[in-house]
C-alpha positions, 0 to 999 in steps of 0.5 A: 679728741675724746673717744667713747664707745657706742652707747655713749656716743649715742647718749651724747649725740641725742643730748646735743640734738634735744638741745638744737631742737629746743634752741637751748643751743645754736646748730653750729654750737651743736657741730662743734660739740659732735666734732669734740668726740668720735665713737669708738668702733669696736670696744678693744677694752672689753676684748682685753679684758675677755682675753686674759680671763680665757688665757687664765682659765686656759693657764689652768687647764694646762697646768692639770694638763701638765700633771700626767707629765713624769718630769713634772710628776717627780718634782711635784713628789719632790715638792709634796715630800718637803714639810709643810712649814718648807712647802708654805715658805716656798710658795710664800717666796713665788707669790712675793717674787710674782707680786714684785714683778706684777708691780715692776710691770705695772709701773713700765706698763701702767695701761696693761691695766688686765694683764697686769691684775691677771699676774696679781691674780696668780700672785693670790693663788699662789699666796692661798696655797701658801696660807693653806700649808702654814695652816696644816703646819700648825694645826693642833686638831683644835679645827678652828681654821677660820683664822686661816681666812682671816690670816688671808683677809689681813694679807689680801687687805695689806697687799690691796691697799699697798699695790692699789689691786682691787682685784686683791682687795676682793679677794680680801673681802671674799677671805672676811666673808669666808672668816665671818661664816666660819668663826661664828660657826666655830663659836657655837659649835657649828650649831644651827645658831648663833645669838639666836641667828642661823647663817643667812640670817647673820651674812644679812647683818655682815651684807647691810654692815659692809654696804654701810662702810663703804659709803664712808670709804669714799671719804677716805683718800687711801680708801676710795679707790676700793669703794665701788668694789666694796660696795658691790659685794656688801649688796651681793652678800646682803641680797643672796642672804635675803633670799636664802632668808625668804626661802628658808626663814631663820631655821637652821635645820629640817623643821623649815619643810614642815611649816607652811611657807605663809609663816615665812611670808614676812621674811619674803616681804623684808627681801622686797622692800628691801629690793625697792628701797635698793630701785628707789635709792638708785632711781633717785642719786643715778646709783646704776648698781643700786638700781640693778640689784634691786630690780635683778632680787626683785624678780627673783623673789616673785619668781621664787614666791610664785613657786612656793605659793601659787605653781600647783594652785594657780594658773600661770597666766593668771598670776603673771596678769597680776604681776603685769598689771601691778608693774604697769600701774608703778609704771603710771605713777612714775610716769606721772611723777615724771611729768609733773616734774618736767613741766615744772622746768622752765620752758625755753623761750623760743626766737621771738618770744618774749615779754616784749611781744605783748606791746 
């Protein structure tokens, strides 16, 4: 019998009934389809997954706990007095040793699937400590750290791909965003631009790439697994750097507060459409994730407009009448679009009606 949770249950249950009501279907049809799943009472998923966040979190907290501790104090100071080449090998060493058994577990205990990335996450800390040394090691003061970011993102990618982690393949995804950030301010000399482009202005580029490449993922066999994720943080990225844009424009330094925030208006208006065409893609291919991004940016880009352009001089209720009666006037032109395309469906035809009736 397959088990769901309540939302689904009750998305299936009003599906089954809306078929019985149309007669698209036969009541004892629709019994057997209610008793072909059971809902599941309390989602323990959830609860497991809460679970071991909070035990990491707590795992953290005990270990600063644990540095007033003087046996632990003295091995720290022992470990701190190795060189950093040493001390960057030995964590290498610990997060290859806790990668290996995070994946022997794995294999003895597959559906322990957040425990399981809860030891890979430790396994990731454990490996940027590692990167974090070997770059002090060979540091030559040129300041071009970057390539430690993008050392992580190779080893985070091979490390993703290779154990099937998703949880790693963010990791790695964060790591190419840090490496983007960073090495294009490393090339201009960590001026206000580079190629005529401040920082949000660039992550919109790095966010719009990103999304771009992880439709072609789902293409991809060994890929596919970590489209969705991908997905996710090029919209993340994409969106966060469009605000930023709307807000600051592409200025690079302190000239943004003496323009009038209408010359920024046209980066306010890319931000929307943007938003839109993320509500409407959703709307139209059933992308949850498109639709939520683009409705969550949306309000925050009317929210951050009302307080650039109207808070001082425009009465509050005023301007969210505006807002209500334009979302209300979308609202009737989808409707309508809704309609029209319902009644286009073939009705059902009912006991008794047919062609034949009219003899």
């Amino acid at each position: 019998m397959l088990i769901l949770n309540k939302t689904q249950g009750k998305f299936l249950h009003s599906i089954i009934n809306q078929w019985v009501e149309n007669q698209t279907i036969p009541p004892e049809t629709g019994e057997l389809l209610r008793q072909g799943f059971s809902i599941r009472p309390f989602d323990w998923k959830k609860l497991a997954k809460y679970s071991f966040w909070v035990s990491l979190i707590c795992f953290v907290i005990a270990a600063g706990s644990l540095l007033a501790d003087k046996v632990l104090l003295e091995w720290l100071e022992a470990f701190f007095t190795l060189s950093d080449a040493l001390r960057s090998f030995g964590l290498a060493v610990l997060s290859a040793l806790v990668f290996y058994f995070g994946l022997s577990r794995r294999r003895a205990k597959p559906k322990r699937v957040f425990s399981n990335e809860a030891i890979f996450f430790l396994g990731v800390l454990l490996c940027a400590g590692s990167i974090v040394f070997l770059g002090m090691a060979i540091d030559t003061g040129s300041g071009h750290f970057s390539l430690l970011f993008l050392l992580a993102t190779l080893v985070y990618g091979i490390l993703g791909l290779t154990l099937s982690s998703k949880l790693i393949w963010v990791f790695a995804i964060l790591s190419l965003g840090s490496w983007f950030g960073m090495e294009t301010g490393y090339i201009s000399g960590w001026g206000a631009y580079y190629l005529g482009m401040n920082f949000p202005l660039r992550f919109v580029l790095f966010g719009a790439v990103l999304t771009a490449l992880s439709f072609g993922f789902g293409k991809l066999r060994q890929l596919k697994g970590f489209q969705k994720p991908t997905y996710v943080l090029g919209l993340l990225y994409l969106f966060i750097a469009l605000w930023l844009l709307s807000i600051f424009g592409n200025h690079g330094d302190d000239r943004w507060l003496n323009i009038r925030q209408i010359e920024l208006l046209h980066w306010g208006l890319l931000f929307a459409l943007a938003a839109i065409a993320a509500i409407f893609y959703g709307l139209k291919y059933d992308d949850s994730t498109s639709r939520a991004f683009g409705i969550t940016f949306l309000f925050i880009n009317l929210y951050t407009k009302y307080f650039e352009f109207f808070w001082d001089n425009l009465h509050k209720a005023i301007f969210f009448m505006v807002m209500a009666a334009s979302f209300w006037l979308l609202g009737s032109r989808a409707e309508k679009i809704w309609n029209l395309e319902f009644l286009k469906r073939p009705s059902p035809k009912r006991g008794g009606d047919s062609d034949s009736d009219t003899d």
